[in-house]
C-alpha positions as CSV (number, residue, x, y, z in Angstrom):
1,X,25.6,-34.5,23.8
2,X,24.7,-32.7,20.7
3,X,22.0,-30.3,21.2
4,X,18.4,-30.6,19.3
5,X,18.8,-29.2,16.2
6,X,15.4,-28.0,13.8
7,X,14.7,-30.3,10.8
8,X,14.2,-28.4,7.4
9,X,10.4,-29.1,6.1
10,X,9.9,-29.9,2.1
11,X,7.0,-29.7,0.3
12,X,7.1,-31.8,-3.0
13,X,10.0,-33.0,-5.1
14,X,12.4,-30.7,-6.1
15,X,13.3,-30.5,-9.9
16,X,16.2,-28.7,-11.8
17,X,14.4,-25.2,-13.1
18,X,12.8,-25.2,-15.8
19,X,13.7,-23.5,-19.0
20,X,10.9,-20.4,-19.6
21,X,7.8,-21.4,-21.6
22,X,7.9,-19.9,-25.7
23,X,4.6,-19.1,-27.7
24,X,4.2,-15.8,-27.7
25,X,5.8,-12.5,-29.5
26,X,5.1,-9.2,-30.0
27,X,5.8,-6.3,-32.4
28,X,7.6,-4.1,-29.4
29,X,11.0,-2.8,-29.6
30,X,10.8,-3.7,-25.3
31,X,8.1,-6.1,-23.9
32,X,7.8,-7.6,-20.3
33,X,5.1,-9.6,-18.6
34,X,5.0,-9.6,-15.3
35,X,3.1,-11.2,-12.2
36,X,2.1,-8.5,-9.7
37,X,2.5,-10.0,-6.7
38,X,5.4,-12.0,-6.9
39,X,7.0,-9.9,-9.3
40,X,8.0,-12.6,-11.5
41,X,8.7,-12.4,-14.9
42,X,6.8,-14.5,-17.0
43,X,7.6,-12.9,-20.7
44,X,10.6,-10.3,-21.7
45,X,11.9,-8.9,-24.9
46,X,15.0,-6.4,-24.4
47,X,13.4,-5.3,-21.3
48,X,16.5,-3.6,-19.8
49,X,16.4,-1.4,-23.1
50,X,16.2,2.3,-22.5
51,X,13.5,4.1,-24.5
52,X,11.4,6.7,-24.4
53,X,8.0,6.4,-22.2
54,X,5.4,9.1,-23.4
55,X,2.7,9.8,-21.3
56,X,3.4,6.4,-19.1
57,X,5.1,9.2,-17.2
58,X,2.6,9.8,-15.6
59,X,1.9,7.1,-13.8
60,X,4.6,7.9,-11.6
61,X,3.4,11.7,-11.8
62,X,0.1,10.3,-10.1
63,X,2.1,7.8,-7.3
64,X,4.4,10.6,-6.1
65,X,1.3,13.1,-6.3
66,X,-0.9,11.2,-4.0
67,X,2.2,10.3,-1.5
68,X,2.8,13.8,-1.3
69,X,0.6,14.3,1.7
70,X,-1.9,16.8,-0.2
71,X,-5.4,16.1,-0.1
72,X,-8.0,14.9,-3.2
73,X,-10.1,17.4,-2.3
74,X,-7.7,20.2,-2.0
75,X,-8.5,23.3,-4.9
76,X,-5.4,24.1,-6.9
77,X,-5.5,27.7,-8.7
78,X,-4.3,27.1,-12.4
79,X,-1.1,29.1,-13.0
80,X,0.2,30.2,-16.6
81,X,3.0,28.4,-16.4
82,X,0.8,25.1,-16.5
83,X,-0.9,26.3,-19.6
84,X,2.5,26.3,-21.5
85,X,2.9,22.6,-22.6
86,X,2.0,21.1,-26.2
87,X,0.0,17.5,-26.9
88,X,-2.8,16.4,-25.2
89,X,-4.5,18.8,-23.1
90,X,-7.0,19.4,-20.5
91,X,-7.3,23.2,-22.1
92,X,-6.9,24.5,-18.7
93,X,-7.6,28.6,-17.6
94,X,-5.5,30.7,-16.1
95,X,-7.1,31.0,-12.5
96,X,-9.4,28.4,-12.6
97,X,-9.9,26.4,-9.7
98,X,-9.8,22.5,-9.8
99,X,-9.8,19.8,-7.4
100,X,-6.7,17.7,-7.3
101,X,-8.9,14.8,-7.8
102,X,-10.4,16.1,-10.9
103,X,-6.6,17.1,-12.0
104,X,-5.5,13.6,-11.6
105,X,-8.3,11.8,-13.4
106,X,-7.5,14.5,-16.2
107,X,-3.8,13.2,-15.8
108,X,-4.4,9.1,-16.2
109,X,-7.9,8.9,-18.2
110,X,-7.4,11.6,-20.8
111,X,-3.7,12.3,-20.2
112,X,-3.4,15.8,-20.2
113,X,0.0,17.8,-20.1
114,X,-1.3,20.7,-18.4
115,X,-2.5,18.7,-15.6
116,X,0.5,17.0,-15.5
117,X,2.1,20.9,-14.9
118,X,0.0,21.8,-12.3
119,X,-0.2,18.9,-10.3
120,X,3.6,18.7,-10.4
121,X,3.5,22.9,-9.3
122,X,1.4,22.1,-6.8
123,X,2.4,19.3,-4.9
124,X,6.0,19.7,-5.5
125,X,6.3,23.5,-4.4
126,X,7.6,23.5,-8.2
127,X,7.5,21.4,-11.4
128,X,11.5,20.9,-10.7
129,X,11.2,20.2,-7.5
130,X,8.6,17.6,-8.0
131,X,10.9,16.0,-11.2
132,X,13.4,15.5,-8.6
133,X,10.5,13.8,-6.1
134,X,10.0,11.5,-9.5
135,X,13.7,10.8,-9.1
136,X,13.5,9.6,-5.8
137,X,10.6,7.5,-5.9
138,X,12.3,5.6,-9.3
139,X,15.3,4.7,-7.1
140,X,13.3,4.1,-3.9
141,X,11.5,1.3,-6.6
142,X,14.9,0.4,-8.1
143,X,14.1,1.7,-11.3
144,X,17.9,2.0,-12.0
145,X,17.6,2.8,-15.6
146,X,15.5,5.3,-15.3
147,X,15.2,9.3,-15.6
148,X,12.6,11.5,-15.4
149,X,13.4,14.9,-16.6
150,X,9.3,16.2,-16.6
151,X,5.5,15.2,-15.3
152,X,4.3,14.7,-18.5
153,X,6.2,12.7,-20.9
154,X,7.3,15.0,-23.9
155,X,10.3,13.9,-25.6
156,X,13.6,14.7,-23.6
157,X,17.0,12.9,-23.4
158,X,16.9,12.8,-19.8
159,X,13.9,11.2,-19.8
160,X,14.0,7.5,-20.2
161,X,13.0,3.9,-18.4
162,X,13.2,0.3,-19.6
163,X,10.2,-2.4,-19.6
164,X,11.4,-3.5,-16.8
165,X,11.4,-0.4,-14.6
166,X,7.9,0.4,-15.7
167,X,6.5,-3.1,-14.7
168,X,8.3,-2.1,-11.2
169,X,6.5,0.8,-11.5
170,X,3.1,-0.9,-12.0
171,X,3.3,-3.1,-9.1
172,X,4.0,0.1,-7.3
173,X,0.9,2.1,-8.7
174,X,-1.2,-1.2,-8.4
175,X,-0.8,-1.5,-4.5
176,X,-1.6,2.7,-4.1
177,X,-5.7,2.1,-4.1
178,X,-6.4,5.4,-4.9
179,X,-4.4,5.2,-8.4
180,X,-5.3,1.7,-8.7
181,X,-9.5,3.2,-9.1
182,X,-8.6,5.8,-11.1
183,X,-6.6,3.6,-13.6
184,X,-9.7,1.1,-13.9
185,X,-11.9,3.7,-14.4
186,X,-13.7,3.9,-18.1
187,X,-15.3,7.3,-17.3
188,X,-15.6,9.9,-15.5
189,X,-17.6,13.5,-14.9
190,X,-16.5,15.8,-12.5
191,X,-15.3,19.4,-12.1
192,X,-17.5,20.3,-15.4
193,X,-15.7,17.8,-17.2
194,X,-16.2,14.5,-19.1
195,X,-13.0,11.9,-18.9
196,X,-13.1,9.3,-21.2
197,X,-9.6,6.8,-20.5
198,X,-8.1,6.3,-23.5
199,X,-7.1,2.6,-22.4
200,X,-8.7,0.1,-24.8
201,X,-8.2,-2.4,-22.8
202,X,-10.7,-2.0,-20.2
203,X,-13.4,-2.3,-22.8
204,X,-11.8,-4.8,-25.2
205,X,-9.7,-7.4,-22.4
206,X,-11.7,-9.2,-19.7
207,X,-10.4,-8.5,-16.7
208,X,-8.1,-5.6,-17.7
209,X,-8.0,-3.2,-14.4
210,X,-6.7,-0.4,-16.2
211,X,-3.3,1.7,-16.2
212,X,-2.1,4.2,-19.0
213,X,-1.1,5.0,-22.4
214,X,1.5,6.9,-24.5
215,X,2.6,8.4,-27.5
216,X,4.8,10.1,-28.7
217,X,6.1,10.1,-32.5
218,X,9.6,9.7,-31.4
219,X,8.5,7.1,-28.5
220,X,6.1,5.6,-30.3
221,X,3.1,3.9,-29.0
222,X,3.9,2.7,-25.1
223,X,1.4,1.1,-23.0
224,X,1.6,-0.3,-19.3
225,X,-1.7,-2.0,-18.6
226,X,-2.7,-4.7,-15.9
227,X,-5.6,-7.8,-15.9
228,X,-6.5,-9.6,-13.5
229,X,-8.3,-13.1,-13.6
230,X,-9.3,-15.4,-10.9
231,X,-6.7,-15.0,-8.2
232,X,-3.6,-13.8,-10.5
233,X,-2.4,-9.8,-11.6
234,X,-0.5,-9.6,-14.5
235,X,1.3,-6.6,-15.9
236,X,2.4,-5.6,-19.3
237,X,5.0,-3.3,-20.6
238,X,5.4,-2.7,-24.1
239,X,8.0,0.0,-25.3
240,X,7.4,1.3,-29.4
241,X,5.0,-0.9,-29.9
242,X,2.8,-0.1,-33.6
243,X,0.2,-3.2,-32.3
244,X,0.3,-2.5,-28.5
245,X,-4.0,-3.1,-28.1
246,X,-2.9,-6.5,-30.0
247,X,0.4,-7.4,-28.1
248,X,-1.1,-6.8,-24.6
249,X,-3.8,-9.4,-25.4
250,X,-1.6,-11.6,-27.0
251,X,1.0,-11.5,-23.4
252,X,-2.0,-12.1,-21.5
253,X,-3.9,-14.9,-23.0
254,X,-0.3,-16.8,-22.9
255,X,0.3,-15.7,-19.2
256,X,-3.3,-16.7,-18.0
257,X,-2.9,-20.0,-20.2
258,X,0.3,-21.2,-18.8
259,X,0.2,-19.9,-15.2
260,X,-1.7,-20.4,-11.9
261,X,-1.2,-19.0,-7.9
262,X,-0.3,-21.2,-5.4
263,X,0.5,-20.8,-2.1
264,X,3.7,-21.1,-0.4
265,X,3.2,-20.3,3.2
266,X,0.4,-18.7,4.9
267,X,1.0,-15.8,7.3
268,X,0.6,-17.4,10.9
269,X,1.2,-20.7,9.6
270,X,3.1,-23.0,12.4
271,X,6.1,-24.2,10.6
272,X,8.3,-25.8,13.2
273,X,9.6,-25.6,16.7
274,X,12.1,-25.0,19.0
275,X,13.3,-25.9,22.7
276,X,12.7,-23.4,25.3
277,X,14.7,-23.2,28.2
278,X,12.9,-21.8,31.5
279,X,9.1,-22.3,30.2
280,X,5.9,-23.6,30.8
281,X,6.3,-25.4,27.5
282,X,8.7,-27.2,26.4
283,X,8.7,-25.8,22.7
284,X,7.9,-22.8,21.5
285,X,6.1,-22.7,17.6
286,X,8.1,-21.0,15.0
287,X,4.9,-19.2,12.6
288,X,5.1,-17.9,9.3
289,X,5.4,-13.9,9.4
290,X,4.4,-13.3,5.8
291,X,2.1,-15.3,3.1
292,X,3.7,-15.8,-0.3
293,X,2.0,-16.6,-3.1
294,X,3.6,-17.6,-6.6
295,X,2.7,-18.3,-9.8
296,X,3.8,-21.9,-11.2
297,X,3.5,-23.8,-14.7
298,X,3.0,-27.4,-15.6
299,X,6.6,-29.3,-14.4
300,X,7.5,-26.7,-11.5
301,X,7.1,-27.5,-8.0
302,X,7.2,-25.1,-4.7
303,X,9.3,-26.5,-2.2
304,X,9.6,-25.0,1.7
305,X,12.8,-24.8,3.5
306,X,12.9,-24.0,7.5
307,X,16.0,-22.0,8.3
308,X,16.3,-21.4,12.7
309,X,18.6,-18.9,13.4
310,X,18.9,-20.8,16.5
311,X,18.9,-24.7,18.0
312,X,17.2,-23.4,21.4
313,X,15.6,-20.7,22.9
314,X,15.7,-19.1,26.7
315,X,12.8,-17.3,27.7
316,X,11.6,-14.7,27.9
317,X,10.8,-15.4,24.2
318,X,8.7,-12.1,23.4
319,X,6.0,-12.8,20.7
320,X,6.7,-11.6,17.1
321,X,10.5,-12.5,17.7
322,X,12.1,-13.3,14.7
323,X,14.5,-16.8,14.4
324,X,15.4,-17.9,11.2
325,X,12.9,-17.5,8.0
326,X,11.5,-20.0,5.5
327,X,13.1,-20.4,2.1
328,X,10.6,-21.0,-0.9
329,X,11.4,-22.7,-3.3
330,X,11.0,-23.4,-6.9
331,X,12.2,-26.2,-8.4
332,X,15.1,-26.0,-6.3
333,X,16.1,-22.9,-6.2
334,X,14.9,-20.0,-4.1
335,X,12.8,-17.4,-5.2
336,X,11.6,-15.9,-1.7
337,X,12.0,-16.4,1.6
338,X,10.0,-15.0,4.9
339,X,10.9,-14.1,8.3
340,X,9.9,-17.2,11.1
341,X,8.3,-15.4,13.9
342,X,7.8,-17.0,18.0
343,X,4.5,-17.0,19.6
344,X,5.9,-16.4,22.9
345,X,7.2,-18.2,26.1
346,X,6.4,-17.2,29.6
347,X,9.5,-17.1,32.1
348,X,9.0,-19.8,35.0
349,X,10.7,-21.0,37.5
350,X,12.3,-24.5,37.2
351,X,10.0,-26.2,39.8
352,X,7.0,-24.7,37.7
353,X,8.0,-26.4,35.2
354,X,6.8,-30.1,33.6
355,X,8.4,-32.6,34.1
356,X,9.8,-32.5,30.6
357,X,10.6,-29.5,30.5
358,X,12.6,-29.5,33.3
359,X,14.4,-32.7,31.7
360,X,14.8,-31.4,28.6
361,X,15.8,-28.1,30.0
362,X,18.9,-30.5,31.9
363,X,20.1,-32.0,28.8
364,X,20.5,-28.5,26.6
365,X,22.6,-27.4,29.5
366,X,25.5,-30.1,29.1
């Protein structure tokens, strides 16, 4: 007798996938659009270019900073060496003393080079050691086309990325929360100094959260910025861009127009079940160990897939055990997929068992 086998779940009509939606351009050399939480691209324009980034460095400067295990608060004595840079500058003194903090909103709001220097000093041992901490993180993100050769930015032909990497990037910084606040922030005084962010957006984009510029005259203008309306983060990447202020509006009014969130699965959401052998219970439920949440257009559907990696189960069945994981789906072909996670089964004997369960218990056996 064939043993009970779990029935995949569907949700909606499945529909060959749809081809992406046009009406919108830019004046980039690279563009992406991006939505944050899925990490669908919604928009791209030679995004796997490499190019110069500007002062989008430090972005990643700031991420591998604050993962570095020092402290906001912590004073860090400025150095000569991290007076020697060019462009934008903090105009920091040789043995002041600055808060990291302060250093970092100096960094992202008004992008100075010399911060960049001592933060990298600082919290890398060295600026070289800290490039190579850069490094890392960029292939921990799968930034695969990019290299980061210094904390700030300045031109250098080992120092590259692609639209693409720094939208991986900018998921990355968005989901730190102390970057994300800095990023948003308009203003700032602190340490005897007056921030302004040099981010447009934030004044001239509703719902703009923020993120960073660059320039460059070899680079030309770059800009990674994010907005967020309603339920749904976008990103935007634009590489040599003369009308990046212009572009980024343009990428997000056609990304908020054409796109909403919906909900695959809901974390602890009961999907299916299983047979148990040696249980109270004759089934154990099979939950959803993750939400995911994706953004959809008019004529695309998200459809839900149960996978079991197994057609029974024998207690003990600890909770949080994972069997099989739930495919979405979008318009037929999958996009994510989440682990399916028991609840839990209690070992019994046989004669504690119901009477069902003891009969169903039989029949898996032969």
């Amino acid at each position: 007798m064939k043993k009970w086998m779990a029935i995949a779940a569907a949700v909606g009509v499945s529909l060959s996938l749809c081809a992406p939606v046009r009406g919108v351009e830019t004046s980039a050399a690279s563009a992406i659009l991006v939505e944050a939480e899925s990490g669908r691209v919604l928009y791209e324009h030679n995004a796997d270019d490499r190019r110069l980034i500007a002062s989008t460095t430090k972005l990643m400067t700031a991420l591998v900073a604050l993962e570095s295990g020092h402290g906001l608060d912590e004073e860090v004595v400025i150095e000569e060496a991290d007076t020697r840079t060019e462009g934008s500058s903090l105009y920091l003194r040789v043995g002041e003393t600055i808060s990291l903090e302060t250093l970092l909103y100096g960094l992202l709001l008004h992008s100075g080079n010399d911060a960049a220097l001592a933060v990298a000093r600082y919290c890398g041992g060295s600026v070289e050691n800290f490039v190579s901490e850069m490094n890392a993180k960029a292939a921990e993100l799968g930034m695969a086309d990019s290299s980061f050769a210094n904390p700030n930015g300045l031109n250098d032909e080992r120092h590259y990325s692609t639209a693409r990497d720094m939208a991986r990037l900018a998921r990355a910084c968005l989901d730190n929360e102390t970057l994300s606040e800095i990023v948003s922030t308009k203003s700032a005084a602190m340490g005897g100094r007056v921030f302004q962010n040099h981010n447009k957006l934030l004044w001239q984009y509703e719902g703009c959260v923020g993120m960073k510029t660059g320039y460059t005259e070899l680079a030309g203008r770059t800009l990674v910025s994010a907005a967020r309306r309603d339920d749904m983060t976008l990103i935007a990447v634009t590489l040599n861009d003369p009308n990046d202020w212009t572009d980024h509006k343009a990428l997000y009014d056609y990304g908020f127009a054409n796109y909403h969130m919906e909900t695959a699965i809901q974390a602890g959401e009961a999907l299916c079940t299983l047979p148990v052998i040696g249980g109270l219970a004759p089934f154990v439920p099979l939950l959803a160990g993750e939400t995911v949440r994706w953004p959809v257009r008019e004529g695309e559907t998200l459809t839900l897939s149960t996978q079991p990696g197994a057609c029974v189960l024998t207690t003990p069945v600890e909770p949080g055990t994972q069997v099989g994981e739930a495919v979405c789906l979008l318009n037929g072909e999958t996009v994510s997929s989440v682990p399916m996670i028991c609840t839990g089964a209690e070992r019994v004997a046989a004669e504690k068992q119901s009477p069902i369960g003891r009969l169903l218990a039989w029949i898996l056996r032969k």
